[in-house]
C-alpha positions as CSV (number, residue, x, y, z in Angstrom):
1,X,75.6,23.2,103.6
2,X,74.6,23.0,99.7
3,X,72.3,26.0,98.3
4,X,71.8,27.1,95.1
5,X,70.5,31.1,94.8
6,X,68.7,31.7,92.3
7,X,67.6,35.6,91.1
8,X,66.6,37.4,87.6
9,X,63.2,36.4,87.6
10,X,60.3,39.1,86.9
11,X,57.6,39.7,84.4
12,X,58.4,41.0,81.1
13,X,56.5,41.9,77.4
14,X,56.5,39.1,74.5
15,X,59.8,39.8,72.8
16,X,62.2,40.9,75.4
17,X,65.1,39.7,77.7
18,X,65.4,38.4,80.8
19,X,68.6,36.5,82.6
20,X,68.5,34.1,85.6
21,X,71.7,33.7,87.9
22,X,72.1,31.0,90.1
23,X,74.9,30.5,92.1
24,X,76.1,27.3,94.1
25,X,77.5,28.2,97.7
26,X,78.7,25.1,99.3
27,X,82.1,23.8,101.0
28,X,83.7,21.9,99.7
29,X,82.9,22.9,95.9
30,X,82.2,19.9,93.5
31,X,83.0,19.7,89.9
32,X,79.3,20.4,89.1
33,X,77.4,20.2,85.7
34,X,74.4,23.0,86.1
35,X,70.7,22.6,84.2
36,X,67.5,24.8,84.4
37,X,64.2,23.6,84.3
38,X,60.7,25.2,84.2
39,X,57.2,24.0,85.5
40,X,53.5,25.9,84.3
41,X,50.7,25.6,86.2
42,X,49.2,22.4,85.7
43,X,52.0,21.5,83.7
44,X,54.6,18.9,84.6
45,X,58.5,20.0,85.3
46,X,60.5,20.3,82.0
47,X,64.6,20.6,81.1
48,X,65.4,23.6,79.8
49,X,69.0,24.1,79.3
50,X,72.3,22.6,81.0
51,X,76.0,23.0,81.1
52,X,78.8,20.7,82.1
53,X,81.8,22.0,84.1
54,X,83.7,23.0,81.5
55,X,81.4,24.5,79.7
56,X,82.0,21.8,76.3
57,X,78.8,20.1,76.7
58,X,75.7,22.0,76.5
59,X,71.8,20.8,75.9
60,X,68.9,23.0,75.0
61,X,65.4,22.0,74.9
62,X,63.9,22.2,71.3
63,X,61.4,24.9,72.4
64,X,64.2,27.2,73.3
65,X,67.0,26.9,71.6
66,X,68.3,29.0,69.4
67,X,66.5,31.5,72.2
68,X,67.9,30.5,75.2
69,X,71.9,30.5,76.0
70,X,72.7,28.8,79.8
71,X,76.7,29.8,80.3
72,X,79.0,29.7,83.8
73,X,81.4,31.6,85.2
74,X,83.7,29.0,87.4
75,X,85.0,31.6,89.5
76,X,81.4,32.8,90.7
77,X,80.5,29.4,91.0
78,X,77.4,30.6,89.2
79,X,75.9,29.1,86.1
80,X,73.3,32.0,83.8
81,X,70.7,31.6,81.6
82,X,69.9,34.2,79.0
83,X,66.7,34.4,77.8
84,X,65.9,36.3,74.7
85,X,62.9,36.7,72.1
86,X,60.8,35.6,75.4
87,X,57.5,34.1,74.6
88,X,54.0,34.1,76.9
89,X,54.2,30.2,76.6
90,X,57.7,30.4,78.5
91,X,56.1,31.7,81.8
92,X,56.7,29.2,84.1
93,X,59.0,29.1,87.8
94,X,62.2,28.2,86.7
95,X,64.9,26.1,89.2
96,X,68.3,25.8,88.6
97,X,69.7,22.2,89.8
98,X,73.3,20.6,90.4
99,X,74.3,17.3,89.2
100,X,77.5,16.1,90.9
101,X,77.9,13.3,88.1
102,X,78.7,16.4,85.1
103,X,76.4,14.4,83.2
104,X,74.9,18.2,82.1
105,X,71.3,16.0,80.3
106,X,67.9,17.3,80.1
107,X,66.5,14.7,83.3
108,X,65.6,16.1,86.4
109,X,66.6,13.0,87.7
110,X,70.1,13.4,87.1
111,X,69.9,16.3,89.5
112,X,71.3,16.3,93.0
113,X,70.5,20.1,94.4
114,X,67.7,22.0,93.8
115,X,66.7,25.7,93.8
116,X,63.6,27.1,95.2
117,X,62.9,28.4,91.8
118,X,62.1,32.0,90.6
119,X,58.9,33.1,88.7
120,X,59.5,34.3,85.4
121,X,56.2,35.7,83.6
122,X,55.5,37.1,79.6
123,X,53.0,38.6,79.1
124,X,51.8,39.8,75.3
């Protein structure tokens, strides 16, 4: 019944923008916090970003922030993650992820719902 969509992904030049949508479809709804996460080749999964329902709590990974803004629109359902200033060492497939508890941390474990994650490539 649960499925988060996930779409914005692509390949873009060092320096530009790119935003990811992902949207939670599901009956019934749950107060949700959303995160992003990334994985490299070879590379274990990392937290990028998260948001709790309300939007007050927010957590950025050091390597993005100040880069990166992850926002949601309540009445999509859908949580976004902005991506400017874009770097060859962010390529990675990024998943978006649902965590029923609106803890909105940086641990995958935390995480109930998974996308099937969207490549996202920089290229310099």
């Amino acid at each position: 019944q649960v499925q988060l969509v996930e779409s914005g992904g692509g390949l873009v030049q060092a320096g530009g923008s790119l935003r990811l949508s992902c949207e939670f479809v599901g009956r019934p709804y749950s107060s949700a916090a959303m995160g992003w996460f990334r994985q490299a080749p070879g590379k274990e999964r990392e937290s990028v970003a998260a948001i709790s329902w309300n939007g007050a709590k927010t957590y950025y990974a050091d390597s993005v922030k100040g880069r990166f803004t992850i926002s949601r629109d309540k009445t999509k359902n859908t949580v976004y993650l902005q991506m400017d200033s874009l770097k060859p060492e962010d390529t990675a497939v990024y998943y978006c992820a649902a965590d029923s508890l609106d803890l909105a941390t940086g641990n995958h474990y935390d995480y109930d719902y998974w996308g099937q994650g969207t490549q996202v490539t920089v290229s310099s």
